[in-house]
DRENDREN-218476 format. One record per residue: residue in one letter; x, y, z of N, C-alpha, C in turn. Coordinates in steps of 0.05 Angstrom, whole numbers, plus 5000, padded with zeros to 4 digits. Each point is the difference from the previous one (the first is absolute). Layout:
BEGIN
aXYZXYZXYZ;...
END
This chain:
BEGIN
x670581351029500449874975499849705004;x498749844983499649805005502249834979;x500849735013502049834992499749864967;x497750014986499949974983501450084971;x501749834996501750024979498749994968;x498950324992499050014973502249934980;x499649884975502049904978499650034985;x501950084976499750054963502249824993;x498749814983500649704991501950114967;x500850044999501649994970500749674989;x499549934963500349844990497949785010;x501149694996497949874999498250005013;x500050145032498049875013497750134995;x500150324983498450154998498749874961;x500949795000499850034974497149714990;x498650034979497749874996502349734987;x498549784980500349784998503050054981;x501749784990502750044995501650095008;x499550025025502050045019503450004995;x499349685003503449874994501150004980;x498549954978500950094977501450354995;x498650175006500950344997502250025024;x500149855023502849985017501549914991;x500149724981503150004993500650094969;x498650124987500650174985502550265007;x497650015022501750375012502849955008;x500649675006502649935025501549964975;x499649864979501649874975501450224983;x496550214991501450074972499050315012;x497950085013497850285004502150125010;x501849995025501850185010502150124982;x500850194998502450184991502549775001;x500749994976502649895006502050115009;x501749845014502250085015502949944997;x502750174992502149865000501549945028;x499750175020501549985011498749815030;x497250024997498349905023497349864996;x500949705003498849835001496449985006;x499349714997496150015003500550005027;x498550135012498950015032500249755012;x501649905018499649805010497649975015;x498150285015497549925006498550294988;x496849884989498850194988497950045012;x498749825015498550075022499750055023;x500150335002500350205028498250165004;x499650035042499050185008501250135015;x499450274993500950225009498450205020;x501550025025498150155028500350314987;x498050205008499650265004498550145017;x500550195011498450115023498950334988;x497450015002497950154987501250355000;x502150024984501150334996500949964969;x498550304994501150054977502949914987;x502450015013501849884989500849724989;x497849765009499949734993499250074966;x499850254991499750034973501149804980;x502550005006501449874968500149685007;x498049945012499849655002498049994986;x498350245007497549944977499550134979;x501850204998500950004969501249794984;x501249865017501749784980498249714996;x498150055017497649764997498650064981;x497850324999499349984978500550164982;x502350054996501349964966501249904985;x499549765028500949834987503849814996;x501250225008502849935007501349745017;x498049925008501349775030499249764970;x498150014983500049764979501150004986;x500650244991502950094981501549785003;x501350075026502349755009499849775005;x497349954990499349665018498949915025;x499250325003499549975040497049984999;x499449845020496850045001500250035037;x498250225007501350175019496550005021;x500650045023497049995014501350255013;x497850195010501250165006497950065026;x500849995031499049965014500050275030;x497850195003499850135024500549835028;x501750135018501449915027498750175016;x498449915032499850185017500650125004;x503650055004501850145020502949954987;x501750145008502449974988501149835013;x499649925024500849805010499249654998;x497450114995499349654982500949974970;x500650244994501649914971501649965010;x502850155004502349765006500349915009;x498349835016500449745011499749794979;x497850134980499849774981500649954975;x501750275002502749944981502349795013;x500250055029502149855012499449664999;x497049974995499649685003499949864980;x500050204974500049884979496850024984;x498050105018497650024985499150214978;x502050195007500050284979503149914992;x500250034976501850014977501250254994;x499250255023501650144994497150275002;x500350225006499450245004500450325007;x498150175004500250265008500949965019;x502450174995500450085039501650254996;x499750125032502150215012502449944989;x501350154997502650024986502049915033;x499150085012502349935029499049695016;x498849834981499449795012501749814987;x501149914973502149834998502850105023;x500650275004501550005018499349915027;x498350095001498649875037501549715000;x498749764976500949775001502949955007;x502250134973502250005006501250065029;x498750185003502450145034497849825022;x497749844993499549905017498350135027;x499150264988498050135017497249874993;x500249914983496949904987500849685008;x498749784995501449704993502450004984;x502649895008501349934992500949914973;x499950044978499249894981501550144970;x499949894976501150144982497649964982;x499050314993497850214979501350104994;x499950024971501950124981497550234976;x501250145006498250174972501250054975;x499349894971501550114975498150264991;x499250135011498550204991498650185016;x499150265000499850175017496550124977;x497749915018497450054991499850354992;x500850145025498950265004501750085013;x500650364996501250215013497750235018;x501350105016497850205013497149855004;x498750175005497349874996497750075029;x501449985016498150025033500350345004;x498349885019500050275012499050035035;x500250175016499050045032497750245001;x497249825007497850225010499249965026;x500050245006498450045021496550044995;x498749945035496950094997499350224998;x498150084995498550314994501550205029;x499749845023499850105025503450115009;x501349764988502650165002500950114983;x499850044975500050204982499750255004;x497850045006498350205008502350225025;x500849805019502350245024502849944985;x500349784972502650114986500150244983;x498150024999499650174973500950315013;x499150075032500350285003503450035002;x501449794999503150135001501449884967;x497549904984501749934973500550274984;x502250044984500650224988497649944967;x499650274991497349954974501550174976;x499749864989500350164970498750014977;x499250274984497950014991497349975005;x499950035028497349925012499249725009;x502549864996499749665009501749925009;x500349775025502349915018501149934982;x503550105005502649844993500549734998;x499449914969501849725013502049984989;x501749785007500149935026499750035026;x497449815019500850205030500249795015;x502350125014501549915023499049965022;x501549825008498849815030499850225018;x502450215001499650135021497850244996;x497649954987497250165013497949745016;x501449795006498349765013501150105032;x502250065011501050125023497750095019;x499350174988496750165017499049815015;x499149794968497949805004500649765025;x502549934992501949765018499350145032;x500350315002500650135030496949925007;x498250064985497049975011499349785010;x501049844981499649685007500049965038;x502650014993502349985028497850095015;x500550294999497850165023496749895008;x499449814982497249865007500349775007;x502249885001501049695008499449844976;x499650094978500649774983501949934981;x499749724990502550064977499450024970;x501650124989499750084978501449704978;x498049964988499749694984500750084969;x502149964990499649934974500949754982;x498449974977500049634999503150064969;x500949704990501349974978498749704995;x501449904977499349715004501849765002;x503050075008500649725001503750155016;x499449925019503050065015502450074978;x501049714989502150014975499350104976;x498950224995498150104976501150294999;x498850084971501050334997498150125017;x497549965003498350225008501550015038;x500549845012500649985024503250255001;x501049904983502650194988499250234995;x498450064981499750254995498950205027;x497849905008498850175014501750025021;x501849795012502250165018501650194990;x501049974979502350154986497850365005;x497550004990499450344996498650045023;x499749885029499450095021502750035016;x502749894998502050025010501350324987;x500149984970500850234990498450335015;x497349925002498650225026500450045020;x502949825013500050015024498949875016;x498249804991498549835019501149675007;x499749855016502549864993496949785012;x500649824972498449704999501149705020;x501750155009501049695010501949885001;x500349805005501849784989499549745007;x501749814984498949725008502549885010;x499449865024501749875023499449734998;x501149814972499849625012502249995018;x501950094994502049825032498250085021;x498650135007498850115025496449835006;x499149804980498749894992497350274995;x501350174991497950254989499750054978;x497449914983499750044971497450154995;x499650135030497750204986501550254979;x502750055005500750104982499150445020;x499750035015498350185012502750075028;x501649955000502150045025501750314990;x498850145027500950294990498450164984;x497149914993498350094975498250265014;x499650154985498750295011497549904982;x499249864971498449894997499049724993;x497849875005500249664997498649934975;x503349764987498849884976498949744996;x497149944987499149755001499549934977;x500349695001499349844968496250024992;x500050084978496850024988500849884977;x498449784982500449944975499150314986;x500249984975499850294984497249924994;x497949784990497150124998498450085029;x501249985018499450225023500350115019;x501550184981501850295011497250255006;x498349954976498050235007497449915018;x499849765003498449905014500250025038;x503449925000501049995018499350225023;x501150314975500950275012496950105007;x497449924977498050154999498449875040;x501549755011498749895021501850195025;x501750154988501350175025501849865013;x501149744988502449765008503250174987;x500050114983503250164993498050174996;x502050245002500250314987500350054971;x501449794985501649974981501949784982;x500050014986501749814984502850084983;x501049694988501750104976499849674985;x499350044982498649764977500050084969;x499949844988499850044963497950095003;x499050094964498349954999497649684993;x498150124993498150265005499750115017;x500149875022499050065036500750305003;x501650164990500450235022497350194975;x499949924977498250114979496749945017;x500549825008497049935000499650095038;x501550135020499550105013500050394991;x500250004980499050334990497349984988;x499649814989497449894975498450035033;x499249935016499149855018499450245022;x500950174996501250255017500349995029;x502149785005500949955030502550035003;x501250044986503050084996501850154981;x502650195008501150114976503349935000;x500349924977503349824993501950285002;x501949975012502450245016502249954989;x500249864986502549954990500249734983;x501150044970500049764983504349935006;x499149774994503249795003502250154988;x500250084974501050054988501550285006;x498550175021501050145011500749935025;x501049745010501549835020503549914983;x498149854980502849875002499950004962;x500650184995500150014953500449784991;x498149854991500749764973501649815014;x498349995020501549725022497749764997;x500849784990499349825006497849895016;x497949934996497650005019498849725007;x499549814977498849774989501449934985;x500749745005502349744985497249754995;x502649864980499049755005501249735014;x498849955011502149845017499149674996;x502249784987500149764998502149915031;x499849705002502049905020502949994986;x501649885000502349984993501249674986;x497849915020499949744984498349954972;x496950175008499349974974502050094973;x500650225004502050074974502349875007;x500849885008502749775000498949824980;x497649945011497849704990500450084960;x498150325003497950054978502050234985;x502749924989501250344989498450124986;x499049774970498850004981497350225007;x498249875017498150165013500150195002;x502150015019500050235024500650264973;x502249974982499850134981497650114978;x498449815000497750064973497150215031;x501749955011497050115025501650365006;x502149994995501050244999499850234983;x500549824974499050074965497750095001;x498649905006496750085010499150195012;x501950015025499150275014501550304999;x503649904977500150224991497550144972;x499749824982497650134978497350105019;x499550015022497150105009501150215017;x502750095011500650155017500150234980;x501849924977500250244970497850064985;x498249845003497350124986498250165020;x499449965030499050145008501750335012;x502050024986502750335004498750014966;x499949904987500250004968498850274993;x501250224979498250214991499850175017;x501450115022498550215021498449795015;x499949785009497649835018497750014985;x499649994968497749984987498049755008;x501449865008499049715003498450075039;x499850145008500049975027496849945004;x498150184984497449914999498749825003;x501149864984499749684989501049825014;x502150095024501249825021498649975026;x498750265008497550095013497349844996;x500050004979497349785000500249795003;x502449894986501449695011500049955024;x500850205013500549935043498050065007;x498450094995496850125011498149745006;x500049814992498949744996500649875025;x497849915005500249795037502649804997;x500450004987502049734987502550145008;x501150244999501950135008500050185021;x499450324998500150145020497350025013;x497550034975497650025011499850205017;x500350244988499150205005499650214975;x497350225007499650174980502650084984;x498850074976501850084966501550245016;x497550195004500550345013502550005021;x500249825026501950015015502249984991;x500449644985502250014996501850234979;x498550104981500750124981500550305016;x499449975016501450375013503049875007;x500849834998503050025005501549814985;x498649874967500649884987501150104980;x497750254996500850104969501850285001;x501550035026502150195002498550285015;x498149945012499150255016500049765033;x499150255020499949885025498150135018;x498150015009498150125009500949965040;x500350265016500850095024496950045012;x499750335014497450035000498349894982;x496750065010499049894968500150224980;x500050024983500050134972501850215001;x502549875012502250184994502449684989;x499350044973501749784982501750164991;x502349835003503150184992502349764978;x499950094983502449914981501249875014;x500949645001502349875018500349854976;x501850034984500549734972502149795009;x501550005028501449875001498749845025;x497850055010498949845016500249644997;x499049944976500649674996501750074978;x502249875015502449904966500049755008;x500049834962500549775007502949944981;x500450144981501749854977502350404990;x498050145006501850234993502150145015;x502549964982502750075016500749855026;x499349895006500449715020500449664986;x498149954986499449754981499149835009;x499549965020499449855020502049725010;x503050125001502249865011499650045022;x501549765015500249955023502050215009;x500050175013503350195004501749915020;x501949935005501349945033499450215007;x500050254990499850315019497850005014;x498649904980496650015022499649825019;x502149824997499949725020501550175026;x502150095001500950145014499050175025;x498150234973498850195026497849825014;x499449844992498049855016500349885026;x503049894997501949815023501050315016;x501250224990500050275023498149985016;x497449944984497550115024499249735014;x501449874988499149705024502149995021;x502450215001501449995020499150335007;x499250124992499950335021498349915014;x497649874995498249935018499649725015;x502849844997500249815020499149654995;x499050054977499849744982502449815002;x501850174987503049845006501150125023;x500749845015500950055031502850165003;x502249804980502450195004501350174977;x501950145014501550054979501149884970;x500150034977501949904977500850054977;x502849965004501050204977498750114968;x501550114997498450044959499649764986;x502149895010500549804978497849825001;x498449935024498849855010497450054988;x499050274996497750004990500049964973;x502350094976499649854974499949724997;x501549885015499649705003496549844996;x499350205022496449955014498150044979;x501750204988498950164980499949734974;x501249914992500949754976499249875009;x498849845024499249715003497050054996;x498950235003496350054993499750174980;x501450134986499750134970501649884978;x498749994986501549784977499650174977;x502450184989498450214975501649794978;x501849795005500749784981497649904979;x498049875031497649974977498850184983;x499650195013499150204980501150034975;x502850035004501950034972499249844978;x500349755013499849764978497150044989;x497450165008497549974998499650194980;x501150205008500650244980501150024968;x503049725003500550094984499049714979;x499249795010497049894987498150154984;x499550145015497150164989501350144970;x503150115006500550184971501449854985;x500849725008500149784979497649904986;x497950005020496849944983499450164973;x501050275001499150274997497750145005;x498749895027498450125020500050245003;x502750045015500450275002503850074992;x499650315000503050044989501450075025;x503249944985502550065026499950285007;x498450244994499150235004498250055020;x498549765001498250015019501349965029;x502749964997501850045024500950015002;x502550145031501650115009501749844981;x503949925003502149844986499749815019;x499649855006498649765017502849855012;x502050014974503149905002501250175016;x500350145001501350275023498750075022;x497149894998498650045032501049965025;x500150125022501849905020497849985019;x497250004989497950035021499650185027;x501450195000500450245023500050194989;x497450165010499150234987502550255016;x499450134973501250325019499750115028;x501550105013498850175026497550194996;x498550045029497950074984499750205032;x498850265001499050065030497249925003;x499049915021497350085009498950114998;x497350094992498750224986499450155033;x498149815022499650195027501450065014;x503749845004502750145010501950114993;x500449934978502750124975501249695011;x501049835021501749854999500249864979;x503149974984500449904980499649645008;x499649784981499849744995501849874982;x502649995007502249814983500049695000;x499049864987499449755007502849865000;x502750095003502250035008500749925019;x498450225018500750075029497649995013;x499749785009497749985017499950085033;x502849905002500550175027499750335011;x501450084980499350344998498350054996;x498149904988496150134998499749865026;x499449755016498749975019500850205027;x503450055001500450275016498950204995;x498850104977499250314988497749975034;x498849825000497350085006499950065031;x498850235012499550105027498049755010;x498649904994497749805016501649704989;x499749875016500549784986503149755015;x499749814995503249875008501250024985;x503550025005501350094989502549805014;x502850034978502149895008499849735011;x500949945022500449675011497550115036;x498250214994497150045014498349745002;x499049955027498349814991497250135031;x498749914985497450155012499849845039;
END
């Protein structure tokens, strides 16, 4: 992938002669009035995204226009890597973007740079998924269980076992890529190769070890997500775990088949935030609020109706300017189906949530299981109490902002107080929930007692 940063310019700069004139129209009188939240102290922003279907509701809210609603005139800008985005959120050159949901925490606990990223809003739920190549498919498949004539899914890490022993027995290692250490996909795919019994690792900084691979039966490496299929098709990994489109467009492509979607990892967990610094929204409340407003109306229109809108969101990201890739791919796991083998497409409607039964609040719960898996697997080095992770939990999820964003919008009469949970009684901690591939229950309570549930993994005051 090359370093070139493609851009979609919202407001003036995209705009022909009268420029300045139709800008301060929009800043004065064009925006929604507001009682409770002021004009934007800044209206001109760019916003980083890294090329997966879930950067959806930035560009929904570009072009429908919502970021002008509020006064915002918004650039909306593709990042190599998730790591050159947050860096340049951290310098101040991005105003704020897509990211992993476990990267404002990285900052906080200081596994990532040091730093305070704050998210008022939560882009996407579920969404990824882990494929393997034709080749290892192929010796998973003779121990996957079939029903109705077609492999079970969910399937479990433990039919990769075989594969791992063969490896071994030929001297090599068995490679599979994610894209970003502090990221879900790095999380996930340990979480459903550990649940098989296979044990990914762990990461040792006191030991100055951040391959993250100490104790690992298999090895995980960073690949940006536009080449995951490129990567695997050169015989460099076996396999991945990435958003989409990528695991779609290694079935389209017929070099790979997706083994398992997220959602059967971890239910309506948190995937993609948005993440500002802490200073900007110190700086920008006003902002930081009308940029929220924005991305709740595009998160509810593309759930809107049964996902009626999803078509039309598909064509939107399809454009070089965004995901730039074919309509056909992305839409096998847009419009509520999910394509495994090829032409064995199976009903997944909960594959992308962005706004339904979630809303796209920040949850502390989801902040939570995130910081479990940054300590089962050695991210965070020591032990710490419960209390410790709600704390961690409140300095990088901010469902405050959201509140106030929310309940803007049904002062507008945008949208109604129906359109959400009692927002006043929210305590932001979802119910207990089990694991769909272990049964272990998830109390965002008790963080301690889920990170003991687990047979693989650090545990207690363990340190690798």
């Amino acid at each position: 992938m090359t370093g070139r940063h493609e851009s979609r310019t919202c407001g003036w700069r995209a705009r022909a002669a009268g420029i300045l004139g139709i800008c301060a129209a929009g800043l004065l009188a064009g925006a929604p009035a507001s009682a409770a939240v002021g004009e934007p102290e800044r209206w001109e922003l760019k916003f980083g995204f890294i090329k997966l279907t879930d950067m959806v509701p930035l560009a929904v809210a570009y072009e429908r226009g919502y970021f002008e609603d509020e006064g915002l005139y918004v650039t909306l800008e593709a990042q190599a890597n998730w790591k050159v985005l947050f860096d340049r959120v951290l310098s101040g050159e991005l105003d704020g973007a897509h990211m992993l949901a476990p990267m404002p925490l990285g900052a906080a606990t200081g596994v990532l740079t040091k730093s305070e990223i704050v998210t008022p809003f939560t882009l996407s739920y579920n969404g990824a998924g882990i494929t393997v190549s034709n080749a290892v498919w192929a010796e998973m498949k003779k121990t996957v269980p079939f029903e109705d004539g077609k492999p079970k899914h969910p399937v479990s890490a433990a039919a990769l076992k075989p594969v791992l022993e063969s490896y071994k027995a030929q001297g090599r290692t068995f490679n599979l890529a994610m894209t970003f250490p502090v990221g879900t996909h790095n999380y996930h795919l340990r979480y459903w190769l550990a649940a098989g019994g296979i044990n990914p690792g762990v990461y040792a900084p006191q030991k100055d070890d951040s391959s993250g691979s100490l104790g690992a039966e298999a090895m995980l490496s960073v690949v940006p997500p536009p080449q995951m299929v490129p990567t695997m098709e050169a015989g460099t990994t076996a396999g991945y775990c990435v958003g989409e489109p990528w695991n779609q467009q290694a079935v389209t492509k017929g070099l790979g088949v997706p083994v398992i979607t997220s959602e059967n990892i971890w239910t309506d967990g948190a995937d993609k935030v948005f993440g500002m610094t802490g200073e900007f929204v110190q700086k920008n409340p006003n902002t930081t609020v009308r940029v929220v407003k924005a991305l709740i109306r595009a998160s509810y229109w593309l759930d809107e109706n049964g996902n009626a809108n999803r078509p039309e969101a598909v064509k939107i990201i399809a454009r070089p300017a965004y995901v730039g890739a074919d309509e056909k791919v992305i839409a096998n796991s847009m419009t509520g189906t999910f394509e495994f083998e090829k032409g064995d497409k199976r009903p997944v409607p909960d594959f992308n949530k962005f706004f339904r039964g979630q809303y796209g609040i920040p949850y502390y719960s989801d902040a939570i299981w995130w910081l479990t898996q940054m300590r089962r697997w050695g991210h965070i080095t020591e032990h710490q109490p419960d209390s410790w992770y709600l704390e961690t939990a409140k300095k990088a999820f901010r469902p405050d902002i959201y509140v106030a964003a929310a309940k803007e919008l049904i002062a507008d009469g945008v949208m109604q107080a129906s359109d959400f949970p009692d927002l006043d009684k929210a305590t932001f901690i979802k119910a207990p929930q089990a694991g769909p591939l272990d049964g272990i229950v998830y109390d965002g309570t008790q963080p301690n007692a889920y990170i003991d549930s687990f047979a693989i993994g650090l545990k207690g005051s363990a340190q690798p």
